[in-house]
N, C-alpha and C positions, 0 to 999 in steps of 0.2 A: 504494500500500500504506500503511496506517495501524495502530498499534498504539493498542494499548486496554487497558485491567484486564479482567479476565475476570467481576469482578462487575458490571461495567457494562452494561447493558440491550445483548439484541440487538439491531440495527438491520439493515434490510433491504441499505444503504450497507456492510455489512461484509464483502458477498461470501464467503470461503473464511478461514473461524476457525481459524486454528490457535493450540493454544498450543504456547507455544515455554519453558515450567518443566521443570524434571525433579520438581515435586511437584504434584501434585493441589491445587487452591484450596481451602482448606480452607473446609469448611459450602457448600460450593455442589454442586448433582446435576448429573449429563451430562445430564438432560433441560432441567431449566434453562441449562446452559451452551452449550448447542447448537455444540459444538465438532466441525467437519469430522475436523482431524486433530491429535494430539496429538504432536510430534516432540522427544522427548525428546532425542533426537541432539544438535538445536541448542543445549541448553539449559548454562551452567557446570557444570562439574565438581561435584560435592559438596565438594572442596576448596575449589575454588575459592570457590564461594557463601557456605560456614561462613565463609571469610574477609574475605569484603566484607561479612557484614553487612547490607547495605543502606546503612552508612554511608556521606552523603554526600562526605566528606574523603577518601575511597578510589577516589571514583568514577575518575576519573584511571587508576592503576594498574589498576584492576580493566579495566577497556575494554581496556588494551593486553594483560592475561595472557590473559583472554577471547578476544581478536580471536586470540592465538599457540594458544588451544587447538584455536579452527575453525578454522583453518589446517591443524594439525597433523591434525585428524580427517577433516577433507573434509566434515563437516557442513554448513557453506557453500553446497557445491556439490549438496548434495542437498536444501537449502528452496530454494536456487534453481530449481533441478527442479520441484518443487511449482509455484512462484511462477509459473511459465512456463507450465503448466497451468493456471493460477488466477489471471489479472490481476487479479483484483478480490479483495483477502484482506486481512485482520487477522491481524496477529500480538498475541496476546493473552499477560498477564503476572498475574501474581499480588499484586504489590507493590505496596504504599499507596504508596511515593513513584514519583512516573508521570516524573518528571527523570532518575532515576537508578537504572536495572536494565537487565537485557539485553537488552529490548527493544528498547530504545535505540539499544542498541552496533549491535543486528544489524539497524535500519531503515536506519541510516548507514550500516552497510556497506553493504546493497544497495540505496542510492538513492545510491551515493559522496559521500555527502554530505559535509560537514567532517569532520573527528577529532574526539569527542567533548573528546580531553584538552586538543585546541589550542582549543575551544571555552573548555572553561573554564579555561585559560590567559590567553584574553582578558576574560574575566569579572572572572578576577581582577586583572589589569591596568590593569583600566578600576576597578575598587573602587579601588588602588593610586594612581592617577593623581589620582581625587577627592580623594583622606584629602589629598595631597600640595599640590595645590591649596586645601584647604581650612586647612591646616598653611601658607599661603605659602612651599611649598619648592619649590626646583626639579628636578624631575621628569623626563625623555624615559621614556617608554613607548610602545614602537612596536609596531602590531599585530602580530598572526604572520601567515602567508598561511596557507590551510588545507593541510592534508595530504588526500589521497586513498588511499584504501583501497586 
């Protein structure tokens, strides 16, 4: 399974499109977007969403309120449904930044991939460890191990 932006060209590799917004991309047609199935279930809350922003600084929090909302709705467990029908699918997204939206969160969850927060825990870690090196200071920064979903 691969995630994509929804304005990105179809490709024959994308198998079963879904998007996974609770909005419509804006200026794109359903015949252009050639979108299977549209699953708003999956997608953040409208709270939720207003409150991330998009900003990257959030991403963190945002993955873990995200992850406690499919949880709480079982949305989860019905793209997984889908997904089981449809091994070969896109999950597709609307947001110019392709790092950090729910796409993301929800590819990690269903490929248990890392925790996106411990992802960029190490991210920042390793920035931390550099400046500190570069500062001749001494430093210990120890990786995290991942978390599974």
């Amino acid at each position: 399974m691969k995630i994509k932006r929804a304005y990105a060209p179809v490709e024959e590799t994308d198998g079963y499109r879904i998007l996974v917004d609770r909005l419509w991309p804006r200026g794109i047609s359903k015949e252009k977007a050639q979108i299977d199935l549209w699953l708003k279930s999956v997608a953040p809350s409208n709270e939720l969403r207003k409150w991330f922003g998009h900003a990257p600084e959030r991403f963190a929090e945002f993955s873990e309120r995200y992850r406690a909302e499919l949880t709480a709705s079982g949305a989860l467990d019905e793209l997984r449904a889908v997904l089981k029908e449809h091994p070969t699918a896109t999950l597709l997204f609307a947001a110019h930044d392709e790092e950090h939206n729910n796409a993301v969160v929800l590819q990690h969850l269903l490929e248990k991939r890392n925790n996106p927060f411990i992802l960029l825990k190490q991210e920042e870690q390793k920035k931390q460890s550099e400046k500190a090196k570069q500062k001749g200071t001494d430093i210990n920064v120890y990786p995290l191990s991942f978390v599974v979903f």
